[in-house]
DOVOMI-265483 format. One line per field, with one value per residue (C-alpha): x negated, y, z. Coordinates in Angstrom, 2 decimals, decimal comma, padded with zeros to 5 digits. Example, Ala and Ser with C-alpha at 12.3 -4.5 7.8 and 13.67 -1.06 7.14 Angstrom:
// residues 2
px	c(-012,30_-013,67)
py	c(-004,50_-001,06)
pz	c(007,80_007,14)
***
This chain:
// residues 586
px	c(-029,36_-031,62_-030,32_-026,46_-027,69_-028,77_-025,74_-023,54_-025,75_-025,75_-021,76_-020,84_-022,01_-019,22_-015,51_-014,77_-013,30_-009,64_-010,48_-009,31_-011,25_-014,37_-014,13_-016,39_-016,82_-014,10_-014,56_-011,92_-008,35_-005,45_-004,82_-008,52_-007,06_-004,16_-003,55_-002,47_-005,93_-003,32_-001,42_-004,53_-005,73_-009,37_-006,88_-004,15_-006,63_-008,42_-005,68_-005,01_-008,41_-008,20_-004,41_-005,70_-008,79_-006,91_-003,89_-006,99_-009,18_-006,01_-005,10_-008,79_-007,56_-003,91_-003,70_-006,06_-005,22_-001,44_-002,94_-005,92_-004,60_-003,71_-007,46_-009,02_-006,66_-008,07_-011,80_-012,06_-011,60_-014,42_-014,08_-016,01_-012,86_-012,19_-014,93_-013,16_-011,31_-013,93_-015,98_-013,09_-013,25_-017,04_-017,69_-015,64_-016,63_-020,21_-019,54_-016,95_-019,31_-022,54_-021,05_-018,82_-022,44_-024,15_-021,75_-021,25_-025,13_-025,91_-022,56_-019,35_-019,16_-021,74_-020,84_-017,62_-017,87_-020,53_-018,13_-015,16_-017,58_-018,85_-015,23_-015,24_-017,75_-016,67_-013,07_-014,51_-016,75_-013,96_-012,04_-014,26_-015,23_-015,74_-016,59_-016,21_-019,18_-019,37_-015,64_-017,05_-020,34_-017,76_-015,85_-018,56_-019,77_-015,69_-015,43_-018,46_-017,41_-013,97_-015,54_-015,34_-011,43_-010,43_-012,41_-008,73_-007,60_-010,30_-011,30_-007,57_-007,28_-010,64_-009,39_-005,86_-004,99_-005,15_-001,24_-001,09_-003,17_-001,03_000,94_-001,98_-003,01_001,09_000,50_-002,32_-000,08_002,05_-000,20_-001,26_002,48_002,42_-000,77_-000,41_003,56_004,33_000,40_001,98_004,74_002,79_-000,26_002,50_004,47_001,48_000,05_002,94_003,82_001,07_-000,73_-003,83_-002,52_-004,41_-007,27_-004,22_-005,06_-007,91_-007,30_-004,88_-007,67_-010,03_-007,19_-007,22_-010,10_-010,58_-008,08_-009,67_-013,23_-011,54_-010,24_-012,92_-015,33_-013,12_-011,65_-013,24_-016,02_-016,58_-019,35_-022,77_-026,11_-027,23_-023,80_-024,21_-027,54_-028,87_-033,01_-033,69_-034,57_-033,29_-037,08_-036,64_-033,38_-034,08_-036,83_-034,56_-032,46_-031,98_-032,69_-033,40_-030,13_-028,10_-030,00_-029,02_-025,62_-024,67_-026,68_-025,17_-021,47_-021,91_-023,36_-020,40_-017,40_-018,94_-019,13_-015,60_-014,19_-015,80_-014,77_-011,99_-011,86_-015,11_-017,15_-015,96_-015,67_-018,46_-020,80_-023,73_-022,97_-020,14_-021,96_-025,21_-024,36_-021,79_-024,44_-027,09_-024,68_-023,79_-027,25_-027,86_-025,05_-026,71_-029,87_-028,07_-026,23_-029,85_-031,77_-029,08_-029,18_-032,82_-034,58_-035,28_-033,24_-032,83_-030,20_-028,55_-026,10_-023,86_-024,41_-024,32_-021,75_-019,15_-019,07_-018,66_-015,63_-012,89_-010,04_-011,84_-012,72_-008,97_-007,99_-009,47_-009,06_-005,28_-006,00_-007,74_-004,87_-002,36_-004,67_-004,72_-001,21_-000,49_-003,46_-002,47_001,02_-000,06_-001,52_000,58_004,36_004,21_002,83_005,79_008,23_007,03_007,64_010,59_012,74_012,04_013,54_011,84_009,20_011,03_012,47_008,96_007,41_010,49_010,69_006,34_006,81_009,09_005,47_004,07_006,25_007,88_004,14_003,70_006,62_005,91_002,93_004,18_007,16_005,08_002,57_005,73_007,48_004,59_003,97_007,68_008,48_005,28_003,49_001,52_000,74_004,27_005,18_002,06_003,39_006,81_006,13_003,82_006,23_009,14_007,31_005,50_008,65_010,58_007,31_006,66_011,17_010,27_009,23_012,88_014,00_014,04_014,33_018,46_017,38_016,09_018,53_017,72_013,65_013,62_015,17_013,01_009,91_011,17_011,43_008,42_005,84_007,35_006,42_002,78_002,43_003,25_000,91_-001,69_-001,10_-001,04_-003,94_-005,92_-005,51_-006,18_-009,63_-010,45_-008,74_-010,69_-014,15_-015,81_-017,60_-015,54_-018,33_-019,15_-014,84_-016,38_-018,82_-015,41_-013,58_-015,67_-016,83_-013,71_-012,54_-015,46_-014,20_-011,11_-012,53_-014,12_-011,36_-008,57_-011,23_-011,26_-007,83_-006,57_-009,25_-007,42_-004,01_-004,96_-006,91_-003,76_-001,86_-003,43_-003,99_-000,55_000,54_-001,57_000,75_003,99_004,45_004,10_005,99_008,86_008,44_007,02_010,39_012,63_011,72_011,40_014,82_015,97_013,85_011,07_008,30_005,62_002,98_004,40_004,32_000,73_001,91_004,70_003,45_000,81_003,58_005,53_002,42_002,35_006,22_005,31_007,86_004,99_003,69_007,38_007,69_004,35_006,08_006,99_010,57_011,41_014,92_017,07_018,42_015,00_013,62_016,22_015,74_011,90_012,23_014,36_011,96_009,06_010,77_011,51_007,86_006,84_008,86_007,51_004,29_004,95_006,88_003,71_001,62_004,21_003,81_000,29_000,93_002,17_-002,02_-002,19_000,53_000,22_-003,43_-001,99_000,37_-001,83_-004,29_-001,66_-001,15_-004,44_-004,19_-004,74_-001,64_-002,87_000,05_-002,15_-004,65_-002,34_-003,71_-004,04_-007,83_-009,18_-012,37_-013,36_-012,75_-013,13_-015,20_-015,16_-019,07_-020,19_-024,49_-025,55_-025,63_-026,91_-024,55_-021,49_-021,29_-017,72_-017,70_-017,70_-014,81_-012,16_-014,20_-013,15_-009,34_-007,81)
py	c(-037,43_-038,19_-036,65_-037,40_-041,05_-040,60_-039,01_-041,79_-044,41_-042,97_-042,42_-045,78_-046,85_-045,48_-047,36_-047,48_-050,74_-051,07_-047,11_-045,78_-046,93_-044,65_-042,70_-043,07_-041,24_-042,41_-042,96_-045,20_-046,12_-045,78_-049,41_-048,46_-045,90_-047,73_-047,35_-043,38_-041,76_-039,20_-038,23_-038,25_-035,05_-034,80_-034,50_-032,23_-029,72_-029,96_-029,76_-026,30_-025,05_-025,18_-023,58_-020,49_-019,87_-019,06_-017,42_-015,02_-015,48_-014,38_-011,12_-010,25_-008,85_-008,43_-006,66_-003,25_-003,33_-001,79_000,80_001,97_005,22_005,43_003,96_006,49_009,34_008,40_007,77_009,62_010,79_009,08_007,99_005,06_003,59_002,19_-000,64_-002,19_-004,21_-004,47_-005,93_-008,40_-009,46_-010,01_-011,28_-014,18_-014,82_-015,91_-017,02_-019,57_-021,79_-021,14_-022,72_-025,28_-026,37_-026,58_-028,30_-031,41_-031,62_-030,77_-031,79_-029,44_-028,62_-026,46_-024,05_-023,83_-023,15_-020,25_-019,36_-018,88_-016,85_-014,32_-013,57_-012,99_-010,65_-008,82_-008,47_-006,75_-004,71_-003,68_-002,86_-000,44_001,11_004,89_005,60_004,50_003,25_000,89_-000,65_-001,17_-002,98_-004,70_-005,73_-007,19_-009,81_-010,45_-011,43_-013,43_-015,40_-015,97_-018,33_-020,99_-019,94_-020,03_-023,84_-024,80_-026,55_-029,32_-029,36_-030,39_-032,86_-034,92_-035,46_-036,85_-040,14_-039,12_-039,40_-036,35_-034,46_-031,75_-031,31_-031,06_-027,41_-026,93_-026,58_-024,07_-021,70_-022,23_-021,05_-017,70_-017,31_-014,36_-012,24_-013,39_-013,19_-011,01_-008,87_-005,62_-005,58_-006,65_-004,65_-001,77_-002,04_-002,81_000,50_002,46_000,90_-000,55_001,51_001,12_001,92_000,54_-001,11_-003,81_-005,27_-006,44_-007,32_-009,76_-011,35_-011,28_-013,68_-016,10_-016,55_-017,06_-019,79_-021,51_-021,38_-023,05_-025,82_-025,94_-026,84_-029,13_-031,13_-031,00_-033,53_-034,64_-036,75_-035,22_-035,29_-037,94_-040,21_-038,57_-038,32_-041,77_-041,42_-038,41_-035,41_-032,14_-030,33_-032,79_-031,79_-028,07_-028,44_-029,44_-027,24_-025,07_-021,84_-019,89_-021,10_-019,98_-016,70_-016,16_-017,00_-014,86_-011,63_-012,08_-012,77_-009,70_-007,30_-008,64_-007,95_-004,92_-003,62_-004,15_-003,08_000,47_000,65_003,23_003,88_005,60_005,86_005,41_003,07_004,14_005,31_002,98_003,02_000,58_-001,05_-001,83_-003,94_-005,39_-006,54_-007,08_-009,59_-011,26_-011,35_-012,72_-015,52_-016,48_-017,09_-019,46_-021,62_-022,32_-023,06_-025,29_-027,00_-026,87_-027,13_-030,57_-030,12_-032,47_-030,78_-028,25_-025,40_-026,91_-030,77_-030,54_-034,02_-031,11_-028,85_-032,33_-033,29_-032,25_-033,08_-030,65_-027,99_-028,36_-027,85_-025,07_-023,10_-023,46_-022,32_-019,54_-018,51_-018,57_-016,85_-014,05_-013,26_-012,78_-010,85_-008,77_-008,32_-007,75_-004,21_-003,24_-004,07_-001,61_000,79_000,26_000,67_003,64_004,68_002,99_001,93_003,02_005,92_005,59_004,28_001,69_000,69_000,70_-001,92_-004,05_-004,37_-004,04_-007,71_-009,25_-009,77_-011,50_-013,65_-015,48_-016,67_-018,02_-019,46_-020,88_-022,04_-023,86_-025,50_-027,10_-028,57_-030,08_-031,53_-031,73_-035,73_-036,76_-035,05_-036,70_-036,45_-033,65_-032,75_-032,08_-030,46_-027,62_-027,66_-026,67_-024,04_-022,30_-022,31_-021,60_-018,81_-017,44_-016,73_-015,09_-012,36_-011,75_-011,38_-008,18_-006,25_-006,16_-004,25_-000,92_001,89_001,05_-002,84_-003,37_-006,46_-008,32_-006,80_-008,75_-011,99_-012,09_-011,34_-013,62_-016,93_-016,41_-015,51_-018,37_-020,99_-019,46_-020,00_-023,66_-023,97_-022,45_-024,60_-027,95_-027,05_-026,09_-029,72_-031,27_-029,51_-031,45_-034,97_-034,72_-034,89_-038,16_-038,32_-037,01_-036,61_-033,13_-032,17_-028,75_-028,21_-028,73_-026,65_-023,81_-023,73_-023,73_-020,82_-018,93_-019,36_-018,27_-014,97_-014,34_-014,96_-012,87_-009,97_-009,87_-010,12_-007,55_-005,15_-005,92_-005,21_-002,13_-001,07_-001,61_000,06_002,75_003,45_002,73_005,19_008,03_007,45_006,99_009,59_012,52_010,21_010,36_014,09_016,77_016,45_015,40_018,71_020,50_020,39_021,14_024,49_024,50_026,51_024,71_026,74_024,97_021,42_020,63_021,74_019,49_016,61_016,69_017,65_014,34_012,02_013,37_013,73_016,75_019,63_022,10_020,87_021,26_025,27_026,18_025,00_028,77_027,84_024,62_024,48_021,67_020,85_020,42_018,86_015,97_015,64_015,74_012,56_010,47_010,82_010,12_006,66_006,07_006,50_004,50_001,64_001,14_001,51_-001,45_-003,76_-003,48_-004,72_-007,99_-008,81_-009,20_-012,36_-014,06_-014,76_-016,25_-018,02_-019,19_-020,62_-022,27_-024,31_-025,04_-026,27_-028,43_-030,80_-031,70_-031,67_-035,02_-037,24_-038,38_-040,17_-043,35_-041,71_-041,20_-043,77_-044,21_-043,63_-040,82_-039,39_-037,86_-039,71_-037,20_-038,81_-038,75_-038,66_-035,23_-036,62_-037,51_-041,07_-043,38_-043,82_-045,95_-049,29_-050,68_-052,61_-049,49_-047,66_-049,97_-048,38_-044,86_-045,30_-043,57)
pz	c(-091,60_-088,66_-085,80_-087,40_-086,85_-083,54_-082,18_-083,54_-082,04_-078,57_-078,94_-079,84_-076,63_-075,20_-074,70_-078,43_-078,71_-081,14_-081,59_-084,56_-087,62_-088,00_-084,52_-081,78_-078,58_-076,20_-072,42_-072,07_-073,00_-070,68_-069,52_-068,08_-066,18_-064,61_-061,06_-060,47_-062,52_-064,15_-061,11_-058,94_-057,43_-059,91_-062,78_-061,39_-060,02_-063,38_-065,33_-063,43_-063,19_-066,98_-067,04_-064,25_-066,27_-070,04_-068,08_-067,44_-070,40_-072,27_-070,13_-071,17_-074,54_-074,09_-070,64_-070,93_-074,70_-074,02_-071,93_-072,92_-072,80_-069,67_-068,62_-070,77_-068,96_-065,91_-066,25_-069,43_-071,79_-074,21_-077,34_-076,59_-074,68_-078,46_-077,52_-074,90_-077,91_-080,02_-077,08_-076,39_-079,75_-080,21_-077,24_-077,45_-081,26_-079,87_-076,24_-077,24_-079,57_-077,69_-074,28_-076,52_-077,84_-074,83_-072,92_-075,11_-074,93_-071,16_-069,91_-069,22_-065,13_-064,56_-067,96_-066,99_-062,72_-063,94_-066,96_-064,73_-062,22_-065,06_-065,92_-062,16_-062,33_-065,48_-063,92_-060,35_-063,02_-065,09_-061,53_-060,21_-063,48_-062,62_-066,44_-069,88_-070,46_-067,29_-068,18_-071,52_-070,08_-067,20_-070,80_-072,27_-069,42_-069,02_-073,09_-073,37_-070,50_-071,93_-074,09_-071,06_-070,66_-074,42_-074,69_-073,27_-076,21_-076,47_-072,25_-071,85_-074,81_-074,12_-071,07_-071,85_-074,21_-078,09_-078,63_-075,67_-076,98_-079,27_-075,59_-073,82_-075,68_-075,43_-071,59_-072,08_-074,35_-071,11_-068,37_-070,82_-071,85_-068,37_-069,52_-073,20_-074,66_-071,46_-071,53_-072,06_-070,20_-067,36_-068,19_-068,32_-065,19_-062,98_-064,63_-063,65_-060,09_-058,69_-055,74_-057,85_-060,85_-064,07_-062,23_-061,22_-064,37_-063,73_-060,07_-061,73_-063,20_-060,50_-058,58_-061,61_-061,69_-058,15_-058,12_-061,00_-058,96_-056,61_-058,92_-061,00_-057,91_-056,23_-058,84_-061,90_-062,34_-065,97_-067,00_-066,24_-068,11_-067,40_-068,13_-071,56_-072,45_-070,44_-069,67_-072,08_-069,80_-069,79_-070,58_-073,55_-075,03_-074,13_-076,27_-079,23_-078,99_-081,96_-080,43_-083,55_-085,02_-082,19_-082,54_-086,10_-085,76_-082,57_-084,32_-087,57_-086,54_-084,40_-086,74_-089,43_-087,25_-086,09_-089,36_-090,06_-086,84_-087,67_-090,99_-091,67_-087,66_-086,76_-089,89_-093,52_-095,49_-098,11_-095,01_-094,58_-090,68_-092,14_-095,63_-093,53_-090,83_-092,84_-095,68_-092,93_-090,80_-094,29_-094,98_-091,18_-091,12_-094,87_-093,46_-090,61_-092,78_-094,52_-091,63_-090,61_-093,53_-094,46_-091,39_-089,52_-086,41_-083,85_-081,77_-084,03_-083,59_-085,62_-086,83_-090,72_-090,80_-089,56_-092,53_-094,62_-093,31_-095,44_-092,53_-090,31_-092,91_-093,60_-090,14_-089,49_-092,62_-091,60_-087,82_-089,23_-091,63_-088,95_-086,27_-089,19_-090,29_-086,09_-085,72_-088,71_-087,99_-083,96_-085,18_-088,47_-086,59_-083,76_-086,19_-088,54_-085,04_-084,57_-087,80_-089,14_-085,80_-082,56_-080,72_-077,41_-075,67_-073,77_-077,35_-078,70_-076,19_-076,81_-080,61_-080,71_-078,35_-081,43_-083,12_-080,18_-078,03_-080,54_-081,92_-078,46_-078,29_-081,45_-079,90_-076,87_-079,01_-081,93_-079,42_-077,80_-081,09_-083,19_-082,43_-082,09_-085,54_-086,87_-090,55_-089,92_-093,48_-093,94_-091,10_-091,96_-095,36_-094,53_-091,48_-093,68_-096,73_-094,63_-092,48_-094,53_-097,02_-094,28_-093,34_-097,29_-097,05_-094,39_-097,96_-098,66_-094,99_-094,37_-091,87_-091,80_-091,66_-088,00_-087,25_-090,30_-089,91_-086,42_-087,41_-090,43_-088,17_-085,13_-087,29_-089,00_-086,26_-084,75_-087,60_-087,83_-084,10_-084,11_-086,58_-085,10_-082,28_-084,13_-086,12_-082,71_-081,53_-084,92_-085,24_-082,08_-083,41_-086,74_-085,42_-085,67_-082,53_-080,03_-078,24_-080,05_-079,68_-078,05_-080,79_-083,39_-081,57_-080,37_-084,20_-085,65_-083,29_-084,54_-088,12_-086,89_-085,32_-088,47_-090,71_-088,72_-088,55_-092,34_-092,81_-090,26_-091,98_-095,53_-093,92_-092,31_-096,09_-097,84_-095,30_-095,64_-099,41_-099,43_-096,68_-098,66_-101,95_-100,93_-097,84_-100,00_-102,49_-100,25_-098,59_-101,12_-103,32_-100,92_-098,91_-102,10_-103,00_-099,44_-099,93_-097,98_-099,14_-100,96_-099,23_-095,89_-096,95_-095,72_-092,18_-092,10_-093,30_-090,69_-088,12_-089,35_-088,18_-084,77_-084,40_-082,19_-081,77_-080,86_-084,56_-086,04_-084,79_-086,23_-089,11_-091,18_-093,36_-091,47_-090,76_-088,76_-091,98_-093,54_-090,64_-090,97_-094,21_-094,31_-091,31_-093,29_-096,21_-094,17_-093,14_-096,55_-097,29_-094,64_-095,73_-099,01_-097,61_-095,03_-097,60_-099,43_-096,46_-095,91_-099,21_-098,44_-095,94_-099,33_-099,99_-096,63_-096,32_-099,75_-099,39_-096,16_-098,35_-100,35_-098,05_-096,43_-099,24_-098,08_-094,57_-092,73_-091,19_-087,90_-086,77_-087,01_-084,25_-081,70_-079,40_-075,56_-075,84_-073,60_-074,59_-071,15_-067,88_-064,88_-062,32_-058,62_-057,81_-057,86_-057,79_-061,58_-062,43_-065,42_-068,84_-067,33_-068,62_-069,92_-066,90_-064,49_-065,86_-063,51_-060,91_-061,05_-060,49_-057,83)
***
């Protein structure tokens, strides 16, 4: 392929001497870099711009989605307040490869100072919202932008030696560990004590970002377009850019994931207002993949070499299946506390957490251990057997099980986080030509949107077919035999999904006695329901160990080479020659 050629050419002028057979791309290799380059100030204050700016880009989801209510009870109510997660969703599906794309052509700084400044914008939006519809809008600029915050993984790795690189996206988990593992208990408490109530949320974020301006302008100087594209111009490679491509793919994936965020919530499932966009961004994301293929491109969305690589594919397949048993289990667990465990709402927020902070624990831990343990392949191999045996073990709990529920849950969100982690640093390793790392990535995270969409909307489908069967299951005989009049069943069982007493009275034959009995029945109902749904992570977790025989070992790639060196001239220069690198110690 043509432009395959080309970009291989212009990469192996780069420092890719005793790289790693059949990788190209590198900057430099640490005994280049000798003399304080990793302690200096460029890298420290880059290294935090990048931590500030996902500490952020995470509280974009996790911090107004544990209190929408209180949001909507304010500047509602409107039941358009349910876009403010879709938004965060879609938004991020198509911002993250677009700028991941354009900066490994054009050059990173510039896409990720006016990143970081949308999210600004999108945060002060979202902070003086009035109405629904302008937090939505403020929503939308915030989750597009997040694509610059949530390119962590691979902005931290090409800048650090190959053998860092799995503790390199460690430290990112770290910095979002507060808005991320912690988002609703934050989100919560500065809801409830803060003079300014909800809108604290996103005044949290507006200071984040700030900080990561500030680090961003000041420290962070990458290579600019001219080190990495030499005497080609920038009308030139606008020119070549594959607009249409990018076109099709951010319509399509939006019109898909719209479709199945609406289906069973607002419209139906056999409505067209779910079938058509569905079809029509199927029919959308078909048409990509041809032109892609098809079409002579000389600077395409997505370089066809990418798609051919079965390491990659591999990788993030296996980020994608990890990314969708959390996802999955983020919105089915607190449903199942509320039916099966918890007594209060402080209980509630605790046990929904169990779901969440071990994952990014998970997270943080396997990017710490992942190259001292070594062979890769068998470490994804065993957390996704291991893990994914203990969820699919939550089908044997029930409402009298919440110890052995937890522990079950705990160890097992934990093993699917640490390999989501690994598997978000291997998507970078695998590429080639580590000069398109943010292509990898930002593709493979797109995958992963994709992916988790569709399997949260399966869980949820099951869930809910389920839910329909074995509630009245449970209830109609249970109550039955307690004597409650069958004429009255209807208004208790819609009484027993809103717990409400004022529902209970209006209840005609409903005793204490019945009441109690009718509850423990409903649990009993929900729990089958529920085991059903953790079964479900068995098809995940089982096409992740599958998929892991395959995986790649990289142990052999963890090298000193660094494909990024942050310079200190901020004007644009010519490609660096091998002789200049010395130059640009501290």
């Amino acid at each position: 392929m043509h432009h395959d050629e080309h970009e291989h050419e212009h990469a192996s002028a780069g420092h890719d001497k005793g790289a790693p057979s059949g990788m190209v791309g590198f900057d430099s290799h640490t005994q280049a870099t000798a003399g304080g380059y990793f302690t200096s100030g460029r890298f420290i204050g880059s290294m935090l711009a990048i931590g500030f700016s996902i500490a952020s880009g995470a509280g974009t989801f996790s911090l107004p989605a544990a209190i929408l209510s209180s949001i909507d009870a304010d500047i509602g109510p409107d039941k358009n307040i349910v876009w403010v997660s879709y938004m965060g969703v879609l938004g991020l599906a198509v911002g993250l490869p677009l700028v991941a794309r354009l900066s490994d052509i054009f050059g990173r700084r510039w896409y990720y100072l006016g990143g970081n400044f949308f999210m600004l914008v999108g945060a002060i939006v979202c902070a003086t919202a009035k109405s629904v519809p302008t937090l939505v809008g403020g929503t939308v600029i915030l989750s597009v932008a997040s694509g610059a915050a949530f390119s962590f993984s691979f902005l931290i790795n090409e800048i650090v030696p190959m053998k860092y690189r799995f503790i390199g996206t460690a430290s990112g988990y770290l910095f979002a560990l507060p808005t991320s593992g912690f988002g609703a208990a934050v989100a919560i408490s500065l809801a409830a004590k803060s003079p300014g109530g909800w809108r604290w949320v996103y005044y949290l974020m507006m200071i984040l970002d700030g900080i990561a301006l500030f680090f961003f302008y000041f420290f962070y100087h990458p290579p600019t377009f001219k080190m990495k594209q030499g005497e080609r111009s920038k009308l030139q490679m606008l020119k070549d850019l594959d607009f249409v491509g990018m076109f099709l793919f951010s319509v399509g994936i939006v019109i898909f994931l719209l479709g199945l965020s609406w289906g069973g919530v607002t419209e139906p499932w056999k409505s067209a207002g779910v079938i058509a966009p569905i079809v029509l961004g199927v029919a959308t994301l078909a048409a990509f993949v041809a032109w892609e293929i098809y079409w002579p491109l000389k600077q395409p969305m997505v370089p066809k070499h990418l798609f051919n690589d079965r390491d990659w594919v591999v990788a993030a397949l296996l980020l994608a299946f990890a990314a969708s048993i959390y996802y999955a289990l983020a919105i089915v667990w607190p449903q199942a506390v509320v039916a099966l465990y918890a007594e209060g709402h402080g209980t509630h927020a605790l046990l929904s957490a169990a779901s969440t902070i071990p994952y990014l624990g998970g997270q943080i831990t396997g990017g710490l251990l992942c190259k001292q343990i070594g062979r890769l392949k068998w470490q994804c191999f065993t957390i996704a057997l291991v893990g994914g045996t203990l969820l699919a073990c939550l089908a044997t709990t029930g409402p009298h099980d919440m110890p052995t529920a937890l522990g079950l849950l705990i160890s097992g969100v934990f093993c699917m986080g640490w390999m989501e982690s690994i598997t978000q640093t291997l998507v970078g390793i695998c590429v080639r030509n580590q000069k398109e790392i943010g292509t990898a990535v930002g593709m493979a995270g797109s995958v992963r949107s994709v992916i988790s969409t569709i399997a949260s909307t399966i869980y949820i489908i099951v869930l809910d077919n389920r839910l329909k069967k074995t509630l009245p299951g449970a209830v109609v005989p249970a109550v039955e035999r307690a004597g409650l009049p069958a004429s009255s069943i209807p208004a208790l069982m819609a009484a027993l999904a809103t717990n409400s007493e004022s529902a209970y009275d209006a209840v005609k034959g409903l005793t204490p006695q019945i009441l109690s009995v009718a509850q423990n029945a409903y649990k009993e109902g929900s729990s089958r329901a529920y085991s059903t749904v953790f079964l479900v992570t068995l098809a995940v977790s089982g096409l992740s160990v599958v998929l892991s025989l395959i995986a790649p070992n990289v142990d052999h790639l963890m090298t000193n080479h660094v494909a990024v060196m942050l310079q200190h001239q901020k004007k644009d220069e010519g490609p660096k020659k091998e002789g200049e690198l010395s130059e640009l110690q501290a």
